[in-house]
ZAMARGU-4260 file (C-alpha; in steps of 0.2 Angstrom, whole numbers, plus 5000, padded with zeros to 4 digits):
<rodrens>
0) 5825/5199/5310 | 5817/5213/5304 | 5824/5231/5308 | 5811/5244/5317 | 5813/5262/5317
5) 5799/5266/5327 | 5795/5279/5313 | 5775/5279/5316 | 5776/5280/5336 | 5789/5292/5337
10) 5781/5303/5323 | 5766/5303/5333 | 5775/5309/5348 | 5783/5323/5342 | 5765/5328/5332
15) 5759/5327/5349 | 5774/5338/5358 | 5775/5351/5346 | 5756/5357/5352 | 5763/5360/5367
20) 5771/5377/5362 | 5754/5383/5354 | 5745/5395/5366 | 5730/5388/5367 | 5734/5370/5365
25) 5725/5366/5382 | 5714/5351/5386 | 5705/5347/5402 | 5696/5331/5406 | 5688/5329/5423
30) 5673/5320/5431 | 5656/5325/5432 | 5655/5321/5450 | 5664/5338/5453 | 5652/5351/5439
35) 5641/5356/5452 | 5656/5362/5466 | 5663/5371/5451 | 5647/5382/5448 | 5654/5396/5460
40) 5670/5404/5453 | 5680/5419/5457 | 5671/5436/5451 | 5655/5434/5449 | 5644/5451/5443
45) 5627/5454/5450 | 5614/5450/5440 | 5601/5456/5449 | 5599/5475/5443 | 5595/5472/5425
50) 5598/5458/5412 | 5608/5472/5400 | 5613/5488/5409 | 5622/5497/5397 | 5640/5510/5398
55) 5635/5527/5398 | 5654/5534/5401 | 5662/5544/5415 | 5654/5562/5412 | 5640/5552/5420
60) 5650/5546/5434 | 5660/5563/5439 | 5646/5574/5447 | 5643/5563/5461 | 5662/5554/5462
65) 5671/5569/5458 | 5687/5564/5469 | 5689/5547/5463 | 5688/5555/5444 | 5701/5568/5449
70) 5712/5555/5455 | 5710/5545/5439 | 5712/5562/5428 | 5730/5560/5421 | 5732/5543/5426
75) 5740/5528/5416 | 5722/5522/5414 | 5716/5540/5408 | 5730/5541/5395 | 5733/5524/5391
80) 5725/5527/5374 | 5720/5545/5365 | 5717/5553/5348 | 5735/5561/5343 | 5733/5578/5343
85) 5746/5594/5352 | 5737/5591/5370 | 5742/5572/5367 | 5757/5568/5358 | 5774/5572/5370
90) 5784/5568/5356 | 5796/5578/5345 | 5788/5579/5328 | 5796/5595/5323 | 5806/5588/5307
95) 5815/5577/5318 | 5826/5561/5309 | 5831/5545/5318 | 5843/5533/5313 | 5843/5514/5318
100) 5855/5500/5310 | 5858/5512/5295 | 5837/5514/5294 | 5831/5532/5294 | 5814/5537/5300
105) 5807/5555/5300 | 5795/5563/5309 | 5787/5580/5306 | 5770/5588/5304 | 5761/5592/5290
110) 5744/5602/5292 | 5741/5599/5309 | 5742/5581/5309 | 5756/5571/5312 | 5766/5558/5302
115) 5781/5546/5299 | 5790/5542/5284 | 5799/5526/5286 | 5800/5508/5279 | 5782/5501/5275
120) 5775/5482/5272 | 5782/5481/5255 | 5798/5485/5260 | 5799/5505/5256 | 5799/5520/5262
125) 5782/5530/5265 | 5773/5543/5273 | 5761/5538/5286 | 5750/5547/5297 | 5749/5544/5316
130) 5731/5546/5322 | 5734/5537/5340 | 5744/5540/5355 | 5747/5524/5365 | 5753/5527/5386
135) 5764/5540/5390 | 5778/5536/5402 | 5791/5532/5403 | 5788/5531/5385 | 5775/5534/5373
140) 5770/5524/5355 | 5762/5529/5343 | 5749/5519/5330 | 5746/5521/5309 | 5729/5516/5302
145) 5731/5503/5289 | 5717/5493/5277 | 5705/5482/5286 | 5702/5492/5301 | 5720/5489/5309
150) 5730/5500/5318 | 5748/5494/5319 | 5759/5500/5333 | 5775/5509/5329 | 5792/5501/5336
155) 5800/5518/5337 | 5795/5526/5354 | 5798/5541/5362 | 5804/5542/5377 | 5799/5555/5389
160) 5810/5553/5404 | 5827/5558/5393 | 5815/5567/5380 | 5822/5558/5363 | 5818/5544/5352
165) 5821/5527/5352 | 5820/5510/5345 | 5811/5497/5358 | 5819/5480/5360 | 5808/5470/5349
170) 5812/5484/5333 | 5816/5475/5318 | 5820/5481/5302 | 5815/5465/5292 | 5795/5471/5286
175) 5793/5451/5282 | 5795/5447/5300 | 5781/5445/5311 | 5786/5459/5325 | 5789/5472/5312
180) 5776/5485/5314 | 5767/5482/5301 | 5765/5465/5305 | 5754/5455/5317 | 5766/5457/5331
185) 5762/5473/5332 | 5746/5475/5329 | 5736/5485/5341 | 5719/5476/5337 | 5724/5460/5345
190) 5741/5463/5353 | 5736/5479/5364 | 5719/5486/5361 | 5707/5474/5374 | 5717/5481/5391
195) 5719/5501/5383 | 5702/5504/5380 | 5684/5502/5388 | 5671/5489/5383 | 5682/5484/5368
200) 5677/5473/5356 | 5690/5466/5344 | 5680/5461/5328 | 5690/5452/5321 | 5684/5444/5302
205) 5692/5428/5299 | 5684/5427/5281 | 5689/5445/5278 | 5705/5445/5287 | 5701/5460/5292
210) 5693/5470/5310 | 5679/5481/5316 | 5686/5485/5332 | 5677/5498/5344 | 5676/5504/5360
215) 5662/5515/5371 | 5676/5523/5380 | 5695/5526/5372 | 5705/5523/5388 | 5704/5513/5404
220) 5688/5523/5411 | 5675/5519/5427 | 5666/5504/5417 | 5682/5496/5412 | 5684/5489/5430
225) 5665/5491/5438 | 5656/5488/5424 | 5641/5495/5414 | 5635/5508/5424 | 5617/5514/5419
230) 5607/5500/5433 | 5617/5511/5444 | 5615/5526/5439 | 5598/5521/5437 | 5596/5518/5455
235) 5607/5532/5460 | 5594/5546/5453 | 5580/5537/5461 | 5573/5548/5476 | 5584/5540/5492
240) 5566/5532/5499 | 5561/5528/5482 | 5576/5516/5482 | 5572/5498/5481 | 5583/5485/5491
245) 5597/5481/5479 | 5615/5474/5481 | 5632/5483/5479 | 5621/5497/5476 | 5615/5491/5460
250) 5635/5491/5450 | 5639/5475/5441 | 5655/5471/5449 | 5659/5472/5466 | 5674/5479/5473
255) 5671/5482/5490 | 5674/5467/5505 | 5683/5455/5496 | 5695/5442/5497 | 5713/5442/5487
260) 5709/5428/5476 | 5691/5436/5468 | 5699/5455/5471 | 5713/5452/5459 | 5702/5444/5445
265) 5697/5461/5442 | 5714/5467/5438 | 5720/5450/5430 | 5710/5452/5412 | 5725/5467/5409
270) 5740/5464/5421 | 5741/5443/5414 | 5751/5436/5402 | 5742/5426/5396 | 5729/5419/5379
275) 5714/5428/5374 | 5699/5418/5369 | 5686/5431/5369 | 5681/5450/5371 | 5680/5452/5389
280) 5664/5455/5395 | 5658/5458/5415 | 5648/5445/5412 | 5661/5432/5412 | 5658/5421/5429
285) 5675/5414/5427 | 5694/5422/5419 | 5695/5406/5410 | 5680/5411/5400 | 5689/5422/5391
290) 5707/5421/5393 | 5722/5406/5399 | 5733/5413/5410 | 5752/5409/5405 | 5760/5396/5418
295) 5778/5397/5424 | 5787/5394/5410 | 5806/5392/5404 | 5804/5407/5392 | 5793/5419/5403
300) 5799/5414/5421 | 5815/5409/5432 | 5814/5394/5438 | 5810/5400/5455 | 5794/5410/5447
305) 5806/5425/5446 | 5799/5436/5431 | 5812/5433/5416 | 5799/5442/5403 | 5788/5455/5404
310) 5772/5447/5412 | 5760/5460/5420 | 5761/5456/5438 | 5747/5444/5439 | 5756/5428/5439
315) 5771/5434/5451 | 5761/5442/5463 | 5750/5423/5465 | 5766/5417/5469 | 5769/5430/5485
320) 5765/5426/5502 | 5754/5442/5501 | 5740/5436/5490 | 5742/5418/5503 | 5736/5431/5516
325) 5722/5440/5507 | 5732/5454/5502 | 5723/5466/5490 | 5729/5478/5474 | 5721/5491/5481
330) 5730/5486/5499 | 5744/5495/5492 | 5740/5505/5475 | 5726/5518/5476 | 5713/5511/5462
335) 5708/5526/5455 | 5724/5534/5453 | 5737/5519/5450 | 5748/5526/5462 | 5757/5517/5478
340) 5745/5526/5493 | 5764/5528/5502 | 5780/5531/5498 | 5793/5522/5506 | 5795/5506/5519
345) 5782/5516/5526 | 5770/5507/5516 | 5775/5492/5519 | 5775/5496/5539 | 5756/5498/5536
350) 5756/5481/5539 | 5774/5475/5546 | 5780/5479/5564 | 5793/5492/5562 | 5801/5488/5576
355) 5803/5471/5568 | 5807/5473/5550 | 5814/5493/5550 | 5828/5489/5560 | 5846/5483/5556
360) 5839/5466/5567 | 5830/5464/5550 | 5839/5470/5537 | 5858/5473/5542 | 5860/5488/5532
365) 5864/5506/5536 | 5852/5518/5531 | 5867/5529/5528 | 5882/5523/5516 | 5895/5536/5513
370) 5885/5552/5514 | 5868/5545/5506 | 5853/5537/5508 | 5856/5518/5508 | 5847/5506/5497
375) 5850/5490/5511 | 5836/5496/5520 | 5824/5499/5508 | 5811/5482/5508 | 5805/5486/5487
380) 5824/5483/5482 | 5826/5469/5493 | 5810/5460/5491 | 5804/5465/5476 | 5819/5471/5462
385) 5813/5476/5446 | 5818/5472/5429 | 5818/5485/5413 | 5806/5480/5400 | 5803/5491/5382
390) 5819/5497/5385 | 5818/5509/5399 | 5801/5505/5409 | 5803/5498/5426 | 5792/5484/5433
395) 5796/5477/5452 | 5793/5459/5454 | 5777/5457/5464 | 5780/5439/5470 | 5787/5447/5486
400) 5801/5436/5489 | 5815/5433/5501 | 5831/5435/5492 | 5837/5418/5487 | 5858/5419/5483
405) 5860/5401/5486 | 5846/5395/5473 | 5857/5408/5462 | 5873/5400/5464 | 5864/5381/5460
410) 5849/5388/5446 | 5857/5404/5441 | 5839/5413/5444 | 5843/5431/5449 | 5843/5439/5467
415) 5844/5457/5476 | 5858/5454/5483 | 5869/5455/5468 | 5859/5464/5456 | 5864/5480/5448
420) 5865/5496/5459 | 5867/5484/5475 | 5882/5473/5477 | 5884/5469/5460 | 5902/5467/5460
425) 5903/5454/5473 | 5904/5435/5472 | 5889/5424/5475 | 5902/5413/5486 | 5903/5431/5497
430) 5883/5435/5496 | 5880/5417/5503 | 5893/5417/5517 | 5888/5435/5521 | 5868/5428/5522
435) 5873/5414/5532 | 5881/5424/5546 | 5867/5433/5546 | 5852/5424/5543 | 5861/5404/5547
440) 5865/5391/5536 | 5848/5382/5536 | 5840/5387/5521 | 5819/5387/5518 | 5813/5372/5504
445) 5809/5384/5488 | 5798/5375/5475 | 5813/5382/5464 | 5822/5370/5464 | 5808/5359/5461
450) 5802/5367/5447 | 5823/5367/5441 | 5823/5348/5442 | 5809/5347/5431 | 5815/5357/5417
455) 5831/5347/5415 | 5820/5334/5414 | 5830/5326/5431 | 5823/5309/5436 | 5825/5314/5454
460) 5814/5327/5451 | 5799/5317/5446 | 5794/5312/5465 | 5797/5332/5470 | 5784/5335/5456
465) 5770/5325/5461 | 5770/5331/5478 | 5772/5348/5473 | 5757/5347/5462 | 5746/5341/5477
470) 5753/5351/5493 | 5738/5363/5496 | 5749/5376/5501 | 5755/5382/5485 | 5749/5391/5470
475) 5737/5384/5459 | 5750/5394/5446 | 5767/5383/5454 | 5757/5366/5455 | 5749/5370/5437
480) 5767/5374/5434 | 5775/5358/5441 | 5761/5345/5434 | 5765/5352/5416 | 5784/5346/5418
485) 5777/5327/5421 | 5778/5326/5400 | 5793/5323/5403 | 5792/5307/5414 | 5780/5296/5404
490) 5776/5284/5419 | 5764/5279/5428 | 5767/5287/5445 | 5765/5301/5432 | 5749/5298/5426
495) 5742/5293/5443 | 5747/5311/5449 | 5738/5320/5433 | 5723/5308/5436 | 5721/5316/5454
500) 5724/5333/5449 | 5709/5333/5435 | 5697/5335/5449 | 5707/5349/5459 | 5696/5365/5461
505) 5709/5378/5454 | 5702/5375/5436 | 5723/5379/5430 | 5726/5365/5439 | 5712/5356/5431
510) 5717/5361/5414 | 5736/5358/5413 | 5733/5340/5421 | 5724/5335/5405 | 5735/5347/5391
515) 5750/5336/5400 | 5740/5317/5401 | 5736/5321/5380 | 5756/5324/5379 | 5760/5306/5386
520) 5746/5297/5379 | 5734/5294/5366 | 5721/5282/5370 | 5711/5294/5378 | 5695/5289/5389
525) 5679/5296/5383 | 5669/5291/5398 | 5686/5304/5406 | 5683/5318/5394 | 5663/5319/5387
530) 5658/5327/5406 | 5667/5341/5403 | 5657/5346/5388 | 5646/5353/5401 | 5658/5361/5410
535) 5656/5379/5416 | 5672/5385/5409 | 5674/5391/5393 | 5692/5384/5391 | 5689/5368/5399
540) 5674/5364/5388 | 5680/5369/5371 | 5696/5358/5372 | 5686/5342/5380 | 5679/5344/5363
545) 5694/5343/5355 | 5699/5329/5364 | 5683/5320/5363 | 5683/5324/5343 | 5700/5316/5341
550) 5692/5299/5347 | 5690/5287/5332 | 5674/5277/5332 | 5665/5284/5346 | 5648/5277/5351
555) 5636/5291/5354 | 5617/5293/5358 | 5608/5306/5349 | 5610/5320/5364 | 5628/5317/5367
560) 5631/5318/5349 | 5621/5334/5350 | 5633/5340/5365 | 5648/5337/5353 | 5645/5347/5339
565) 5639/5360/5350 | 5654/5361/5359 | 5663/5356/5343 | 5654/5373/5337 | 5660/5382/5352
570) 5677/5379/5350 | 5680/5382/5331 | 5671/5400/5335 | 5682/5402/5348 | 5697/5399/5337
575) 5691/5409/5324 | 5690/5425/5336 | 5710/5422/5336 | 5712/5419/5320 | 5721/5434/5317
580) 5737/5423/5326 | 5746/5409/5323 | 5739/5401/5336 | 5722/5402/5332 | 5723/5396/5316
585) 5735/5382/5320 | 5723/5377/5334 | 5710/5376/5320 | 5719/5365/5311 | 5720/5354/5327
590) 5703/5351/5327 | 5698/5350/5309 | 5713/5337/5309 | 5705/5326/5323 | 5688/5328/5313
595) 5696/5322/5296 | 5695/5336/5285 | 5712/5334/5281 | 5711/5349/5267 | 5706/5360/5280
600) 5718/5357/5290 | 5733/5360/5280 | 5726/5377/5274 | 5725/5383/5292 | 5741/5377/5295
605) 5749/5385/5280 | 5741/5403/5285 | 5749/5401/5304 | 5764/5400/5294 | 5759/5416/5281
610) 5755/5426/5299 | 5771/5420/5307 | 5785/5411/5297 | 5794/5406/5311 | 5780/5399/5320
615) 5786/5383/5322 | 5774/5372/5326 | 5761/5374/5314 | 5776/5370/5301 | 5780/5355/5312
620) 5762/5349/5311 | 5760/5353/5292 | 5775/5340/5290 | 5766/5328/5297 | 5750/5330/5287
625) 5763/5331/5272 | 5769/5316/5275 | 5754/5307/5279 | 5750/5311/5259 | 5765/5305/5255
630) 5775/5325/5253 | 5790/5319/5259 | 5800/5333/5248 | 5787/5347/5256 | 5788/5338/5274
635) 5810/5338/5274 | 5808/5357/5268 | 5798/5361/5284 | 5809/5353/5295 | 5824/5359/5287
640) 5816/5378/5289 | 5810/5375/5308 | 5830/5368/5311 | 5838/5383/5303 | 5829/5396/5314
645) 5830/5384/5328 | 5846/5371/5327 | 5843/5367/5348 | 5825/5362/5344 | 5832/5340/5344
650) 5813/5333/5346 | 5813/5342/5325 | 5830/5333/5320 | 5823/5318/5329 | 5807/5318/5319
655) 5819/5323/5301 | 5830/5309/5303 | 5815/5296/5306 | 5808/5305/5291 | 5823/5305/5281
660) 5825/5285/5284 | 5807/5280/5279 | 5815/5290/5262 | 5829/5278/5263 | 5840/5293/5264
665) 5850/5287/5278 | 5866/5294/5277 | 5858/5311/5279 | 5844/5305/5292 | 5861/5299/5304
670) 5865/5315/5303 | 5852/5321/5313 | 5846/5306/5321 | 5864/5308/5331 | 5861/5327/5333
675) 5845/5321/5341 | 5854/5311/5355 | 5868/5323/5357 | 5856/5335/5361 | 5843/5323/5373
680) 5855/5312/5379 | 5842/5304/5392 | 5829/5302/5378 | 5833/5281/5377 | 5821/5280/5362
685) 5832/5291/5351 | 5849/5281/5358 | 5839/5265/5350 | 5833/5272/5333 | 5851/5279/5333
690) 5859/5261/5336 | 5848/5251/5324 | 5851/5264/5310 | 5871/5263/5314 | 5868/5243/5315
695) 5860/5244/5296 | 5877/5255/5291 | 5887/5243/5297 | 5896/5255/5311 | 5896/5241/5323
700) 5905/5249/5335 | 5895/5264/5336 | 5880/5256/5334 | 5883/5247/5349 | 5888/5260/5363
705) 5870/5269/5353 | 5862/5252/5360 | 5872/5252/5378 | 5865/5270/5379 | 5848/5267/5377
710) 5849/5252/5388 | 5857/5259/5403 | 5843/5274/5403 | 5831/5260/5402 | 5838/5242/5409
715) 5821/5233/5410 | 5815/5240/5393 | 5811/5222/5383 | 5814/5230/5364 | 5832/5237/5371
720) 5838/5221/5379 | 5831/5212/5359 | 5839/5225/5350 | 5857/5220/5358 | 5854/5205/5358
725) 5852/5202/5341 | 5866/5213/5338 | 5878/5201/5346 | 5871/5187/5340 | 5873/5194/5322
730) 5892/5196/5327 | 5895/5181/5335 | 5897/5190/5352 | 5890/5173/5358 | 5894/5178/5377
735) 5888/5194/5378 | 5872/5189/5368 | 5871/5175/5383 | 5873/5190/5396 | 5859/5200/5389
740) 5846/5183/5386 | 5848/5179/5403 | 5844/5196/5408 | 5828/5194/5397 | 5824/5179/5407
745) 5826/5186/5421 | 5815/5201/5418 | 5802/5194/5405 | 5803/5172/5412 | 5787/5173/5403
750) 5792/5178/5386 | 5798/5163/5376 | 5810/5175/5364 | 5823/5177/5378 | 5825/5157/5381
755) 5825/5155/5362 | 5838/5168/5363 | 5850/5157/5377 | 5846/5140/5368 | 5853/5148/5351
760) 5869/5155/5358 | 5873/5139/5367 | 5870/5131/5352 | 5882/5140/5342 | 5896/5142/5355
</rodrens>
């Protein structure tokens, strides 16, 4: 009997698993039964003024909105972005030196302007001018011009509440890593500029490498939110009976009577973390034409949707029962200004009985604690507790929530109760008996814990899944969310629940269901994917042409094969335009890949790695082209690299060991075949290679609690129950090799082997 690593199949998986970390590794397949009810989307401009109304800026606006530009004078959006200059820069550039992990950087003046001499690209120490301010509290940063039209952002911030310099979290000293300043990761062009300026267009040159951004306005003015103004103004100096009958008084976007859900796209293009794949333009009839918003992920979110990194608002607040009930932004922050329009509960009681929720009924706290103010009865540091980003800048939690002390004490998410300033030196054990005398013992179902399931990759938490991901009631964000942690249960219930979602109408939704059905699965329907080349949304369409381009001998008639290499066309443009990431470059090499140009591929992947050397998958993927060319050497070196940055990253080992023993090298691939299942014990596949690769050394022991591992994750699995068969049989375990062909028989009556198995053993006993 032969031995089977499972090399091909497994490779392929982990090719397949590593594009989940990439951006904007998305595909969505769905049927074209539903195009035509996806044709109105949420914020869609009017048209009906002008085909190309144009900015003309805010000294046109002021004269007849003189109190909203007042309130916006001085605002985060007026000072979001200026030229550096002694009205601008709050800053102390007076010859000042600060010291960081033994690094020195000065800052002084010099004929007016301003300028930093600190460490450089190369590695030295150089002078360089500042010619930008960026924001301007709680802090302010400040940005160099460098070749090819890029302005990178300076990880040295001042910091204008205590008045001094320092370094923000992400400072590195290392100028080859990608978050130093004058790398990518700080590069104001594509990292910062689109939500700082008005009308920006990023320019990026991926022939060049290099940009021609611009802007009609430097900061976050009028047009950056209703749009390009001169149909307006147009109509606005006509004589009043003169006017001809127009909508929303001839402005692009409307912002007036509207519900929560087309409200908040507005605001979403900035306060979203999220992909961008392309300039935003007003034009846009869907968010998803231009950018991905960023599900609720291990890395960005609790597992209650909690936010763990910074993430702009946008995807905590979908979470809150506030946007369920067509609460606006503007319900609570005064648009023009950015400031709360009350101070206090008293806000909140705009809405809320106070004779319900201000009283110690509610909240059981004094208002009073030992001569001041207490913060018990305060609803923001109850319901929405804030967590200090960029080192000192303050962001509350806008998913509104109750405070949750006993999904703390199972998930370890966060809660108010026992945060900082509060009763941090309490126990949970106290918080939840203290809760349940007051509130009862019964606690409200949180998808939390669902989503918490899901990440440990729990089996009871597959049904939970599925039903999450179809209950109406939730966020498209949570189901999105909850359908994206079905790759890690590669069944059929599974896929049945993917299937359903692909013709959800929350276009997330849509779109994670078929980035997760490409994860389990490669034999991928065209007669599923080729609709939604016509889809309306830009996302959905250009990765339905990846998908559709990956299909091998595909049978197209003359307009469909049209449609492709439009779409085909689409999405390499698109990709291009974020070429100045890793991502976009790696998701260029996706597609050149699935359309064979093997050479191109490997030189996209190689610059994802020259922007970002510890971007991981396009090194992952680069090992799998290398070792399709037979670059074994070059394919081990990758791995090796991703495993050194990353040792808890098993899927890699995983792939290195099944690498290693197609080299033959197999005292080294056990090595990290075994730190494969140590570190995804419930992974039976990688039990199975372990146990057959321990069989072939001989470690019969070992070899067989691999196998019993692999078997009792997956009892009914037919190669399993083969594979310890065999292996008794080969050590004259008669009886147990009996045990397991009569389980075979049982299972598979119909598969001659096990009987074969049963007859051989009795013969030999």
């Amino acid at each position: 009997m032969t031995t089977d690593f499972s090399t091909h199949q497994d490779l392929k998986k982990r090719w397949l698993l590593a594009g989940i970390a990439a951006i904007l590794v998305i595909v969505l397949i769905v049927p074209l039964a539903f195009l035509k009810s996806w044709q109105k989307i949420h914020h869609q401009p009017n048209q009906d003024i002008q085909k190309s109304p144009v900015f003309v800026g805010r000294e046109t606006c002021k004269d007849c909105h003189r109190n909203e530009y007042e309130k916006w004078q001085n605002s985060h959006h007026d000072r979001a972005m200026d030229i550096a200059d002694n009205s601008t820069v709050l800053g102390n550039f007076n010859d000042i030196t600060f010291i960081h992990n033994n690094i020195t950087t000065r800052l002084f003046k010099k004929k007016g302007a301003f300028f930093v001499n600190t460490i450089g690209q190369d590695g030295k120490y150089s002078d360089f001018q500042i010619t930008h301010t960026f924001g301007f509290y709680p802090l302010q940063q400040y940005l160099v011009p460098f070749d090819g039209g890029r302005l990178q952002c300076l990880t040295i911030a001042w910091d204008d509440v205590k008045k001094k310099w320092y370094a923000l979290p992400n400072h590195t000293d290392d100028h080859t890593d990608w978050l130093h300043w004058t790398r990518q990761g700080q590069n104001w062009n594509g990292m910062c500029a689109e939500c700082h300026s008005t009308n920006l267009k990023k320019g990026y040159d991926i022939k060049k490498d290099g940009f021609n951004t611009t802007w009609s306005e430097i900061d976050v003015s009028c047009e950056a939110c209703h749009g390009p103004g001169s149909g307006h103004v147009a109509w606005a100096e006509t004589p009043e009976m003169g006017r001809r009958e127009v909508d929303n008084f001839s402005l692009v976007v409307k912002t007036r009577n509207m519900v929560s859900n087309d409200f908040i796209q507005i605001c979403a293009r900035c306060h979203a973390r999220r992909a961008s794949i392309d300039d935003f333009s007003h034009s846009h009839k869907n968010t998803m034409d231009y950018m991905i918003p960023s599900l609720l992920t291990e890395n960005l979110y609790y597992a209650d949707g909690q936010i763990l990194e910074e993430v702009y608002v946008y995807g905590s607040f979908m979470q809150s029962k506030m946007f369920l009930n067509n609460v606006n932004c503007s319900d609570c922050h005064d648009v023009h200004s950015q400031k709360l329009k009350i101070q206090g509960n008293a806000l909140c009681l705009s809405c809320h009985r106070a004779d319900t929720y201000d009283t110690a009924n509610h909240h059981f706290h004094k208002k009073m604690y030992q001569g001041k103010k207490s913060k018990g009865d305060d609803c923001i540091q109850c319901h929405m507790p804030e967590s200090v980003y960029m080192g000192i800048d303050k962001r509350a939690d806008h998913s509104i929530r109750i405070p949750r002390p006993d999904l703390s004490e199972v998930h370890q998410t966060p809660n108010a109760c026992n945060a900082a300033g509060c009763h941090s030196d309490k126990s949970l054990e106290w918080t939840n008996d203290i809760m349940s005398k007051w509130y009862g013992k019964r606690k409200r179902p949180h998808f939390g814990e669902t989503i918490a399931l899901g990440r440990q990759g729990k089996t009871e938490g597959l049904k939970n899944l599925i039903s999450l991901s179809k209950d109406p009631l939730f966020p498209g964000i949570v189901r999105a969310t909850s359908l994206s942690l079905l790759y890690a249960y590669p069944v059929p219930d599974s896929f049945t629940a993917l299937e359903t979602a692909l013709s959800d109408p929350d276009a997330l939704v849509r779109q994670t269901a078929i980035s997760t059905i490409n994860l389990l699965r490669f034999d991928k329907d065209a007669a599923l994917i080729f609709p939604l080349l016509y889809d309306p949304v830009r996302a959905v369409r250009i990765q339905a042409a990846l998908g559709v381009a990956s299909i091998k001998n595909l049978k197209l008639t003359k307009n469909q094969k049209k449609v492709l290499d439009s779409a085909i066309k689409e999405y390499i443009s698109t990709m291009e335009y974020s070429g100045d990431f890793p991502s976009g470059r790696y998701n260029l090499a996706l597609m050149y890949h699935a359309l064979d140009q093997t050479d191109k591929a490997i030189e996209c992947y190689e610059q994802s790695i020259r922007i970002d050397n510890l971007f991981f998958p396009a090194k992952n993927n680069l090992a799998m082209l290398y070792n399709a060319k037979r670059k074994n050497n070059e394919a081990v070196k990758l791995f090796l690299q991703i495993l050194e940055d990353r040792p808890q990253m098993y899927d890699i080992a995983y792939s290195l060991g099944l690498l290693l023993v197609e080299e033959k090298k197999y005292d080294q691939a056990v090595i990290f075949l075994q730190k494969a299942a140590n570190g995804l014990p419930g992974r039976a596949r990688i039990q199975y290679n372990l146990g057959l690769l321990l069989q072939f050394q001989k470690k019969d022991k070992a070899a067989e609690k691999a196998l019993l591992r692999a078997l009792s994750l997956e009892p009914g699995n037919f190669d399993f129950l083969f594979a310890m068969a065999d292996h008794y049989l080969k050590r004259n375990q008669l009886d147990n090799a009996l045990l397991v062909a009569q389980k075979m028989i049982e299972l598979f009556p119909d598969n001659k082997i096990g009987h074969d198995i049963l007859k051989y053993a009795n013969a030999m006993k």
